[in-house]
C-alpha positions as CSV (number, residue, x, y, z in Angstrom):
1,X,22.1,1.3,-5.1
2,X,21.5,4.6,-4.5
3,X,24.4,7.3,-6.0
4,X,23.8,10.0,-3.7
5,X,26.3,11.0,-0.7
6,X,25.4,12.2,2.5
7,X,28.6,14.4,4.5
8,X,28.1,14.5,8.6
9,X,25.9,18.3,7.8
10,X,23.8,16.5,5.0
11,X,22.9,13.4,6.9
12,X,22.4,15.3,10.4
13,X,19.1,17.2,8.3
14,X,17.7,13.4,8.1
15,X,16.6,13.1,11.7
16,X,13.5,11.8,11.8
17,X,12.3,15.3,13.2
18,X,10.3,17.9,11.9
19,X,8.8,15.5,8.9
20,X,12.3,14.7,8.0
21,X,13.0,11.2,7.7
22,X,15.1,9.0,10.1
23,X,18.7,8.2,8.8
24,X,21.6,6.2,9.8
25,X,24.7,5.9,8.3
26,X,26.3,2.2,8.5
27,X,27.8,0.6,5.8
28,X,25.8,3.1,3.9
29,X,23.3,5.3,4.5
30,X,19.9,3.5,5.3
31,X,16.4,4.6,6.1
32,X,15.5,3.5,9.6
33,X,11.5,3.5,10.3
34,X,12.1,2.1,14.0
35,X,14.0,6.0,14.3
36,X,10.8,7.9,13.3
37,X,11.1,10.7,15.7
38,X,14.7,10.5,15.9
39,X,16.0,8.4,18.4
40,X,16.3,4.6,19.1
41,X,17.8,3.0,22.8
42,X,19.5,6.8,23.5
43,X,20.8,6.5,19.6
44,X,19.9,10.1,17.8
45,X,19.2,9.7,13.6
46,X,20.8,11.6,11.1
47,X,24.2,10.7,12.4
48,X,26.9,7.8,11.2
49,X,26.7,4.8,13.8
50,X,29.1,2.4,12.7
51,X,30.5,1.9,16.1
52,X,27.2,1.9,18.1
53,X,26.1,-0.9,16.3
54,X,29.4,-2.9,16.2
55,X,29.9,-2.6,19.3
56,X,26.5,-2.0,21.6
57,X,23.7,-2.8,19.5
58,X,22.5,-6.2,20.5
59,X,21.1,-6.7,17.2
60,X,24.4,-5.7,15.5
61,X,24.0,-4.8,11.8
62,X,21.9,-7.9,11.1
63,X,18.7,-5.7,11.5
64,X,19.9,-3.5,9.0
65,X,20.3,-5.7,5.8
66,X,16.8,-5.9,4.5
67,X,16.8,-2.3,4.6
68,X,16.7,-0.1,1.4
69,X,20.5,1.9,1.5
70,X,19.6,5.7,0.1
71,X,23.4,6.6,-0.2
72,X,26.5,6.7,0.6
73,X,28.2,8.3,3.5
74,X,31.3,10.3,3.0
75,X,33.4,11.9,5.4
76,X,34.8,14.9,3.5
């Protein structure tokens, strides 16, 4: 696994905008290509999701576990 750490400022740069790319924070913080230009069903990249997912992805975090984690996210 990946050691860096991503803070809410650090991950909100990765937003799939502007040639960035699109990350999500979730147990992790994980590349998403289905974000490319940022969003996903009203869901922006570059921000932690934890609770979107839990609770109104249909999906849930199954669709995220054969994705390569780039970090950790940290909340301080």
């Amino acid at each position: 696994m990946n050691s860096a750490t991503f803070n809410q400022t650090e991950l909100a740069k990765y937003n799939g905008q502007d040639g960035q790319p699109a990350y999500v924070a979730v147990d992790g913080v994980t590349g998403v290509a289905a974000w490319a230009g940022g969003k996903h069903h009203g869901n922006l990249a570059g921000q932690e999701l934890t609770a979107v997912i839990d609770t109104k992805s249909p999906h849930g975090r199954k669709v995220l576990t054969g994705l390569t984690v780039v970090g950790q996210y940290v909340t301080n």
